[in-house]
C-alpha positions in Angstrom: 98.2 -53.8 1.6 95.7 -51.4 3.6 94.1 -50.7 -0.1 94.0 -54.4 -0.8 91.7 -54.7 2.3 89.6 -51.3 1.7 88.7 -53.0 -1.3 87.7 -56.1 0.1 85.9 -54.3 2.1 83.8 -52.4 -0.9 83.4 -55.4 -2.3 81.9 -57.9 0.4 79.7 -54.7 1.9 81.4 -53.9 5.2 81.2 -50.3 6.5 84.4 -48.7 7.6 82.2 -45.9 9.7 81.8 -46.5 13.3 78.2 -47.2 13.9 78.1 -50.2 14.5 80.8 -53.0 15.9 81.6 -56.2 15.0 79.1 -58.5 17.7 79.0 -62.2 18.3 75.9 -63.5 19.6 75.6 -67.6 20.9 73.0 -69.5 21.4 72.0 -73.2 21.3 71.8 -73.6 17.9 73.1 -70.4 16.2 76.3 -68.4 16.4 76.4 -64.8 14.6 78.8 -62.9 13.5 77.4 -59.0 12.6 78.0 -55.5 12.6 75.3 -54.4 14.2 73.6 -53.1 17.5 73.4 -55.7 20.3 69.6 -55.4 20.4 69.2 -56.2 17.1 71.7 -59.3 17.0 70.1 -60.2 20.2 66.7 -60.2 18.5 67.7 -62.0 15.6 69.4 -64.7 17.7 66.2 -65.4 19.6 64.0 -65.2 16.5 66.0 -68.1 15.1 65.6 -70.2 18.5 62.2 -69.5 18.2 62.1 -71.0 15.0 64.0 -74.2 16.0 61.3 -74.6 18.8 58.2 -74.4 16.5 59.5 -77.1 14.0 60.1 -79.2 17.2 57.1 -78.6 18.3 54.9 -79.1 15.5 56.8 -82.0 14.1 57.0 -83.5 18.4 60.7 -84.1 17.3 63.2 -82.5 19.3 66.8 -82.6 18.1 69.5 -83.2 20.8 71.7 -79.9 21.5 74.7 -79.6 18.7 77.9 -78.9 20.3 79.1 -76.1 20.5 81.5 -76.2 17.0 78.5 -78.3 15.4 76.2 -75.4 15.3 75.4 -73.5 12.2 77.1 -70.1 12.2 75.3 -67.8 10.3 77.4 -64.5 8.8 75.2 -61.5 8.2 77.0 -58.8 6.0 75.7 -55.4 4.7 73.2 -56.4 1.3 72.2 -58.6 -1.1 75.0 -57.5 -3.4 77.7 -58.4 -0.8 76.0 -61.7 -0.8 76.2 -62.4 -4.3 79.7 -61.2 -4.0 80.8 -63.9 -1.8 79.2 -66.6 -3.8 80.5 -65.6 -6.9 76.7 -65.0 -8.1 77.1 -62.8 -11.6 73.9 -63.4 -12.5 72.8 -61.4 -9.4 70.2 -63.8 -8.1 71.2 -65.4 -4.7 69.8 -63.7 -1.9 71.2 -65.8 0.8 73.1 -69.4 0.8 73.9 -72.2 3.6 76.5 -74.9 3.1 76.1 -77.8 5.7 79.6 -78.9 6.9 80.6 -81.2 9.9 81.7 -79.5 12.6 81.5 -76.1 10.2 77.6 -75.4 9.1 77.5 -71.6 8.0 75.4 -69.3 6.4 76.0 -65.7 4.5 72.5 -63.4 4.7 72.3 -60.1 4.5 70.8 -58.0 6.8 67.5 -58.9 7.5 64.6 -56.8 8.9 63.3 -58.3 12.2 59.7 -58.7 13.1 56.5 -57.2 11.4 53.7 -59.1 9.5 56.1 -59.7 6.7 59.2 -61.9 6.6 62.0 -60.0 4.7 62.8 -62.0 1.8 66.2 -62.9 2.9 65.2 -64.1 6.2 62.6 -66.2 4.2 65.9 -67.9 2.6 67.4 -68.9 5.5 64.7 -69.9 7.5 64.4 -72.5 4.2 67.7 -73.8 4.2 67.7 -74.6 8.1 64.6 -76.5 7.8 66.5 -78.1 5.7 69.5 -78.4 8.0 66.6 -79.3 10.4 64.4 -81.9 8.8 67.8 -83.8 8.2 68.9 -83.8 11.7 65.8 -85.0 12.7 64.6 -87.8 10.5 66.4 -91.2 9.6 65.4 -91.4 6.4 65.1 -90.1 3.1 62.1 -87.5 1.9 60.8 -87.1 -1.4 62.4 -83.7 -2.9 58.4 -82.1 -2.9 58.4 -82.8 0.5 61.6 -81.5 2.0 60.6 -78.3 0.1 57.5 -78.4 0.2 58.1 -78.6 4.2 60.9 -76.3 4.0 58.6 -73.4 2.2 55.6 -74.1 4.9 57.9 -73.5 7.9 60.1 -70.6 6.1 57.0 -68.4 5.9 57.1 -68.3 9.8 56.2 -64.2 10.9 57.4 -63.7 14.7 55.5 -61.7 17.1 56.7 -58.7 19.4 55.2 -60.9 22.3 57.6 -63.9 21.4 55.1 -65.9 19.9 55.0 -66.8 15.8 52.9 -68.6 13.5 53.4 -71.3 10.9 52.1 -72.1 7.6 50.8 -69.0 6.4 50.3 -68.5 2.5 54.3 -68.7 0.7 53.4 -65.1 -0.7 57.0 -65.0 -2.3 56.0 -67.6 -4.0 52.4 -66.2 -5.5 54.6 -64.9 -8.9 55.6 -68.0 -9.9 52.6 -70.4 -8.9 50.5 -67.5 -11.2 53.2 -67.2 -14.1 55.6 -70.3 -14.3 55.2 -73.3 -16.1 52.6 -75.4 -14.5 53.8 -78.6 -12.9 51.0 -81.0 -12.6 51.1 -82.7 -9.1 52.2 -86.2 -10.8 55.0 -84.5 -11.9 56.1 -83.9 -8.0 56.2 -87.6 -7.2 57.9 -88.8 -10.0 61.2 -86.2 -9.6 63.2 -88.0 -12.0 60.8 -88.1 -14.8 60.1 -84.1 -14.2 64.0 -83.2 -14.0 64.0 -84.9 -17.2 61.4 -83.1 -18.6 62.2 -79.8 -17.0 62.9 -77.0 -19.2 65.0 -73.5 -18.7 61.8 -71.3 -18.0 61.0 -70.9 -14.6 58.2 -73.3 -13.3 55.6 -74.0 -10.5 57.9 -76.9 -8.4 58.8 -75.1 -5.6 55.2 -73.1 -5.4 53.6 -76.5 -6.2 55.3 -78.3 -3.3 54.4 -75.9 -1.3 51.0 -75.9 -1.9 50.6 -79.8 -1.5 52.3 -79.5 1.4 50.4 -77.2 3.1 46.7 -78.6 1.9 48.3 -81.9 3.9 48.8 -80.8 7.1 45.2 -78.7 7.0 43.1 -81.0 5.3 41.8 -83.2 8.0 40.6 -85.6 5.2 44.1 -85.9 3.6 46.5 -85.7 6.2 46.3 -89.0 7.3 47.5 -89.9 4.1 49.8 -88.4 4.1 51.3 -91.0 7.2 50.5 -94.2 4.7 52.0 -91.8 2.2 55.0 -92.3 3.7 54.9 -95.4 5.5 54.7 -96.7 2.2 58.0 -94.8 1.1 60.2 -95.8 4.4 58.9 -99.9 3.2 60.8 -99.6 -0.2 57.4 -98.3 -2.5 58.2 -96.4 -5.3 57.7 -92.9 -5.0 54.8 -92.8 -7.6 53.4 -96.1 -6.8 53.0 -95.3 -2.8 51.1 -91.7 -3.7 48.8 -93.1 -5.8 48.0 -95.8 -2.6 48.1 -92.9 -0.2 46.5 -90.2 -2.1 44.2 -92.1 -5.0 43.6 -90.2 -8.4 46.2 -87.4 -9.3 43.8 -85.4 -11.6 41.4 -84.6 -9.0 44.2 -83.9 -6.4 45.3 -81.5 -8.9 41.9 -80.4 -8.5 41.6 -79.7 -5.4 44.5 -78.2 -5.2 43.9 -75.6 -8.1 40.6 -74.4 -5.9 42.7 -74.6 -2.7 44.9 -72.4 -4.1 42.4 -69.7 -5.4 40.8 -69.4 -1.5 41.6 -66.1 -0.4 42.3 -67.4 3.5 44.6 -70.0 4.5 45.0 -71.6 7.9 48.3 -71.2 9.9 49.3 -72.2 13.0 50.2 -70.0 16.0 52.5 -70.5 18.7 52.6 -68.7 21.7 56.3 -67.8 23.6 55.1 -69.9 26.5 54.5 -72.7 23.8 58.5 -71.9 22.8 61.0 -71.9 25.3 64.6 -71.0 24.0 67.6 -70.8 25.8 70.0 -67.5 26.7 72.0 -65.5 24.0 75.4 -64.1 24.5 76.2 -61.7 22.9 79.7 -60.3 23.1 82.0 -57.4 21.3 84.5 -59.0 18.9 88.6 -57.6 19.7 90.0 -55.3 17.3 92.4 -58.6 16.0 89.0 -60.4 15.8 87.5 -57.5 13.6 90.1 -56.7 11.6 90.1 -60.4 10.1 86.4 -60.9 9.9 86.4 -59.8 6.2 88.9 -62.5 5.0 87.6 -64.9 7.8 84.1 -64.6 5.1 86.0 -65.4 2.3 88.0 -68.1 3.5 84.5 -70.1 5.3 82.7 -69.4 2.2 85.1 -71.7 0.6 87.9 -70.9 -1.7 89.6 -72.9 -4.5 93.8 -73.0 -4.5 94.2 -70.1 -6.5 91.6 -67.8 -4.3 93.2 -69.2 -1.1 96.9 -67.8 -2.7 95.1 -64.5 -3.8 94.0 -64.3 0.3 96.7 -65.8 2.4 98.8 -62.3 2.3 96.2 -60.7 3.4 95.6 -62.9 6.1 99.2 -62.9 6.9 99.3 -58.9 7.0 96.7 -59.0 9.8 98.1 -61.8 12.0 101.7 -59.8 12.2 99.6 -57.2 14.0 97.9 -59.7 16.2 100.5 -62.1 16.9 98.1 -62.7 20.4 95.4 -62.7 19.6 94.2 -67.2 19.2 91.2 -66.3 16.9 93.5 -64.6 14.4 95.8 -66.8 14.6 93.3 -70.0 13.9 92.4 -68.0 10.9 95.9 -67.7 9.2 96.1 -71.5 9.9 93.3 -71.8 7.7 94.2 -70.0 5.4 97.6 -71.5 5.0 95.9 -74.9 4.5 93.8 -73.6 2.2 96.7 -72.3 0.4 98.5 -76.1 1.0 101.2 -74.6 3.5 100.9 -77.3 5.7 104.0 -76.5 7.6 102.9 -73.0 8.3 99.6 -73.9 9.1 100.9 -76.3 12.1 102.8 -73.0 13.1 100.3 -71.0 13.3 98.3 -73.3 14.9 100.9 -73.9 17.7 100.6 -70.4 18.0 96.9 -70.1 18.3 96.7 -72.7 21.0 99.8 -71.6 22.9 97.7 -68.4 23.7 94.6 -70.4 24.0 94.4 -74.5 24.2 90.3 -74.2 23.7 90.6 -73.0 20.0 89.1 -75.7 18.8 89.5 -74.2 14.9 93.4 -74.7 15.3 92.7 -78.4 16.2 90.7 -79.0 13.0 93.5 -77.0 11.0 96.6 -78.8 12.3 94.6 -81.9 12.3 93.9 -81.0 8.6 97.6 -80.0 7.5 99.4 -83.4 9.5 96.7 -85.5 7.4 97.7 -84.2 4.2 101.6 -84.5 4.9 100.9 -87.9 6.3 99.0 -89.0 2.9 102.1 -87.8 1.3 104.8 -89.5 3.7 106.6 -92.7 2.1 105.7 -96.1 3.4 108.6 -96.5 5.5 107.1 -92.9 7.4 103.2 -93.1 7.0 102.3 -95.2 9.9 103.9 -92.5 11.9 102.4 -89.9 10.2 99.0 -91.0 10.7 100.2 -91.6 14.1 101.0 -87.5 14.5 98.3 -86.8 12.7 95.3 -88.2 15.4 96.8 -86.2 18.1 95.5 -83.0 17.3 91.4 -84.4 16.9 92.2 -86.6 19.7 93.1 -83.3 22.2 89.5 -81.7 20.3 87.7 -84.8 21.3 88.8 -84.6 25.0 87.6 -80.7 24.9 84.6 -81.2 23.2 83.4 -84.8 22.6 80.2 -85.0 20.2 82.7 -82.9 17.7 82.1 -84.8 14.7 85.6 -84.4 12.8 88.0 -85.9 15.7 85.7 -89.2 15.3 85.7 -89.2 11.2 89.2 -88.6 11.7 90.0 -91.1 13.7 88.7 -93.7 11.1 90.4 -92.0 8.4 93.3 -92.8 10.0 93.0 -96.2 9.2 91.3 -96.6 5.5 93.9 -94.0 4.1 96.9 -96.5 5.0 94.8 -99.1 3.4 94.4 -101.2 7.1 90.5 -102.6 8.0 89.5 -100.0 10.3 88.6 -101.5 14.2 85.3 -101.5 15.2 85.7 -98.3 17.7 86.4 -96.5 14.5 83.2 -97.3 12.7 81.5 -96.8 15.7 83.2 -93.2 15.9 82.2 -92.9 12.6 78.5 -93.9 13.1 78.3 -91.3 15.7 80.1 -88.7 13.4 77.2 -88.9 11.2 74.4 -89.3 14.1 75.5 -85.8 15.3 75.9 -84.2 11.9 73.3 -86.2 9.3 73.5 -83.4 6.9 77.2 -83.5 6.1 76.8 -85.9 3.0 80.2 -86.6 2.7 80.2 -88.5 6.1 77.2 -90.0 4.7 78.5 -91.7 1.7 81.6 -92.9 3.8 79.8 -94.9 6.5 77.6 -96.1 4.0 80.7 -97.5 1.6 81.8 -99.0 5.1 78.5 -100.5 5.8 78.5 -102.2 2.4 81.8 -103.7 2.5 80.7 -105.2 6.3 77.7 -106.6 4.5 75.5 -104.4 6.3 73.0 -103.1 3.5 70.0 -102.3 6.0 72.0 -99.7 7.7 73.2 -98.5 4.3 70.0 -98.1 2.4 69.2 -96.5 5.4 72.4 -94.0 5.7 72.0 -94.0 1.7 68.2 -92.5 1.7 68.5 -89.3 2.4 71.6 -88.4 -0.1 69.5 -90.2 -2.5 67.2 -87.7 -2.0 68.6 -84.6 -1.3 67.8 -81.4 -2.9 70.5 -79.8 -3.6 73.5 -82.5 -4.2 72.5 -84.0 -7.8 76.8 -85.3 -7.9 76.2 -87.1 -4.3 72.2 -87.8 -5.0 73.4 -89.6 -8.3 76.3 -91.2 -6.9 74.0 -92.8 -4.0 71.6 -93.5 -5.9 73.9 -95.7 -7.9 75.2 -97.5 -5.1 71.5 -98.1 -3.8 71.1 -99.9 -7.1 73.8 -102.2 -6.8 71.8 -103.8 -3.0 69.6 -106.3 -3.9 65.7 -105.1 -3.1 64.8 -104.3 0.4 61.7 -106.3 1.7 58.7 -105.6 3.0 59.0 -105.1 6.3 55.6 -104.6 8.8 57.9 -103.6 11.5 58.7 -100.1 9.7 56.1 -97.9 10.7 56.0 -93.7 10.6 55.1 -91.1 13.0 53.5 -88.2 11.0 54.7 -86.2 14.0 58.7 -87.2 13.0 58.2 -85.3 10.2 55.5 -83.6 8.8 53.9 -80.2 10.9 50.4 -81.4 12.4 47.7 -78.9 13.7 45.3 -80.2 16.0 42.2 -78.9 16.8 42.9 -75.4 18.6 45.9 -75.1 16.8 45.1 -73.3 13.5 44.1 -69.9 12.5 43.0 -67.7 9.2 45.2 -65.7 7.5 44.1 -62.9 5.6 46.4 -63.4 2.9 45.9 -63.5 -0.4 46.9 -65.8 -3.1 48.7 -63.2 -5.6 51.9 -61.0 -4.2 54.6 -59.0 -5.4 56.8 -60.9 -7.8 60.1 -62.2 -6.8 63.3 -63.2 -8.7 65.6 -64.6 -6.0 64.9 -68.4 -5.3 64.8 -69.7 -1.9 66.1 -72.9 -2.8 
């Protein structure tokens, strides 16, 4: 068994020398799991705060503090290569990936380099997928997909400054290869998505350079940023995509134009921020127990997400480790998981039970138990179910006293109804309302409250639950399936009352606010896509 894990080990990256221990380090908005020096984890803690305070900033939304089990935990391991490794990425050309979940955000990177002039590449990708995570915790509706990228390449080019400042918008360097070498996409094509999708061909092309160019000549072209607000005014009214840029924005060709000789300057503005301008809270930082360390490779595997034969293939392993830390809560959450992963519900209860005998606060062997008496209760015979269901609330019900914006207890709780087949009450729809207020990016929450919407007759609140799946970037299964049900309302109608706050959504600099870059248009060529 000892090989088995050595070689897990090899494979996902992890070091078995001693120079560096296994660190948690909490914040707000970020919990990270590393092997690395405290400084260092420390740093990269308060980089990412950092990061959350300029989008507020610039954007003048602030986002209400997650709680504690609904902020995105970010896992940094060795390389690249161990990265790849964990997503199953043969082809060798993921640098870093994020998968929003309820209650259970994470995000595998690999080491990144701190600080400098230059963002390393992979901290480029993660600072792009959290502006994701960010733009759709902060906005109520749904963005064109050159937008949310476009937005989401503007803010991930952030540098950070020894002094605790950092500065937005500068040039997308890692993005200078392909704007010079892909297949041009002609800025029509980037608000009509569905017509370019269609068109879209295997070679790489300019869509994510493209967006970010766009984007960027909005917020610092004082002639064309305001239209960007009746850009999207138009949108939140029900305009089609193309229809409201050509209002907004007037003749495509010579927008294309301008942005072929905005592209060729050799300075671009950015915006600087100053730490004073970017108050973060503490970071803990803390030494994980030896239990603790010795699961954090399988504890990878199993949050990266595994499929029934992967869980079987890990559960012994698990197993192994929790006989040697039969005290210890966190490892015993983790065999819980992965013994509902595996579809052991019994043993997951047990281990479970064991994990908050030691420690009632684990809120992970809540969620697990809670998981395991759902599935048994789906299964139970009608004579039994009601009872089931019954069982199966307790465990998100004892979360919900511990920690009460946790989304899953609330979704949950209205599952509890619609899987018997009985009309949920309104406190469960409202619970599940508020699920999805404090996690918007978990899409699967989403489509639910939206189906329950639809059946109350609500279709404002849907379309309006709806948009953003609609939209999203990286969910074509979901994005399709919304999309289809947005088609079966009947037309929304103009409405004067919908109006938009560039600040909700789009970075503005004011005067004072923006400074030249000394970048260049052309860099080094990359083949990883932060996307």
């Amino acid at each position: 068994m000892m090989r088995v894990l050595v070689f897990l080990a090899m494979v996902l990256g992890f070091s078995s020398t001693a120079h560096a221990e296994w660190l948690e380090a909490s914040s707000d908005h970020f919990v990270i799991y590393a092997e690395d020096s405290k400084k260092d984890i420390t740093r990269f803690s308060e980089e990412l705060e950092r990061y959350h305070a300029a989008m507020e900033y610039v954007t003048g939304r602030e986002t209400p503090k997650p709680s504690p089990s609904n902020r995105v935990t970010i896992y940094i391991v060795s390389s690249t290569r161990a990265v790849q490794n964990l997503a199953g990425d043969k082809q060798r050309r993921i640098a870093g990936f994020y998968q929003p979940r309820a209650g259970g955000s994470v995000a595998f990177v690999p080491r990144v380099k701190s600080g400098g002039s230059k963002t390393d590449f992979s901290m480029i990708v993660l600072l792009h997928e959290y502006a994701h995570h960010y733009i759709m915790s902060s906005t109520s509706f749904g963005l064109p997909r050159w937008f949310t990228e476009g937005a989401a390449e503007f803010y991930a080019s952030a540098t950070f400054e020894k002094d605790g400042g950092l500065i937005l918008g500068r040039p997308a360097m890692h993005r200078a290869y392909e704007i010079k070498n892909g297949r041009a996409v002609h800025v029509r094509e980037l608000f009509d998505y569905e017509k370019y999708a269609d068109n879209r061909r295997k070679q790489s092309d300019t869509f994510y350079g493209k967006s970010w160019l766009l984007y960027h000549y909005m917020v610092f072209n004082p002639e064309r940023a305001p239209q960007m607000r009746t850009y999207l005014t138009a949108l939140v009214r029900g305009a089609d995509e193309t229809e409201a840029a050509q209002q907004a924005f007037g003749d495509f060709n010579q927008l294309e134009k301008e942005l072929d000789r905005y592209a060729r300057q050799r300075k671009m503005s950015a915006i600087p921020l100053t730490g004073e301008q970017l108050q973060i809270g503490e970071t803990s930082v803390r030494e994980l127990t030896e239990g603790e360390a010795a699961m954090m490779p399988l504890i990878l595997q199993s949050k990266r997400g595994v499929n029934q034969e992967q869980a079987e293939e890990l559960v012994p392993d698990v197993r192994q480790v929790a006989l040697r830390y039969p005290n210890n809560a966190f490892v015993q959450a983790a065999l819980a998981e992965a013994e509902y992963d595996s579809g052991n519900d019994d043993r997951a209860i047990k281990a479970a039970d064991a994990a908050l005998a030691i420690d009632p606060s684990r809120t992970n062997a809540y969620v697990q138990k809670g998981y395991a008496l759902f599935r048994k209760a789906a299964d139970a015979d009608s004579d039994t179910q009601a009872a089931a269901y019954s069982d199966a609330r307790k465990p998100f019900l004892a979360l919900n006293k511990i920690e009460p914006d946790h989304p899953l207890p609330l979704s949950y709780y209205y599952r509890s109804f619609v899987e018997q087949g009985i009309a949920a009450p309104d406190i469960a729809k409202a619970g599940l309302a508020r699920a999805v207020k404090m996690a918007p990016f978990d899409l699967e929450l989403r489509m639910n409250l939206a189906s329950q919407q639809m059946a109350d007759n609500d279709y404002a609140s849907a379309r309006l639950t709806l948009a953003p799946v609609a939209v999203h970037p990286h969910a074509d299964g979901a994005s399709a399936a919304a999309r289809a049900m947005l088609a079966r309302m009947e037309p929304k109608s103009d409405d004067s009352s919908d109006e938009v706050e560039a600040g909700e959504v789009t970075a503005e600099a004011q005067d004072g606010d923006t400074a030249s870059g000394d970048d260049e248009a052309e860099g080094d060529a990359v083949s990883s896509s932060a996307s």
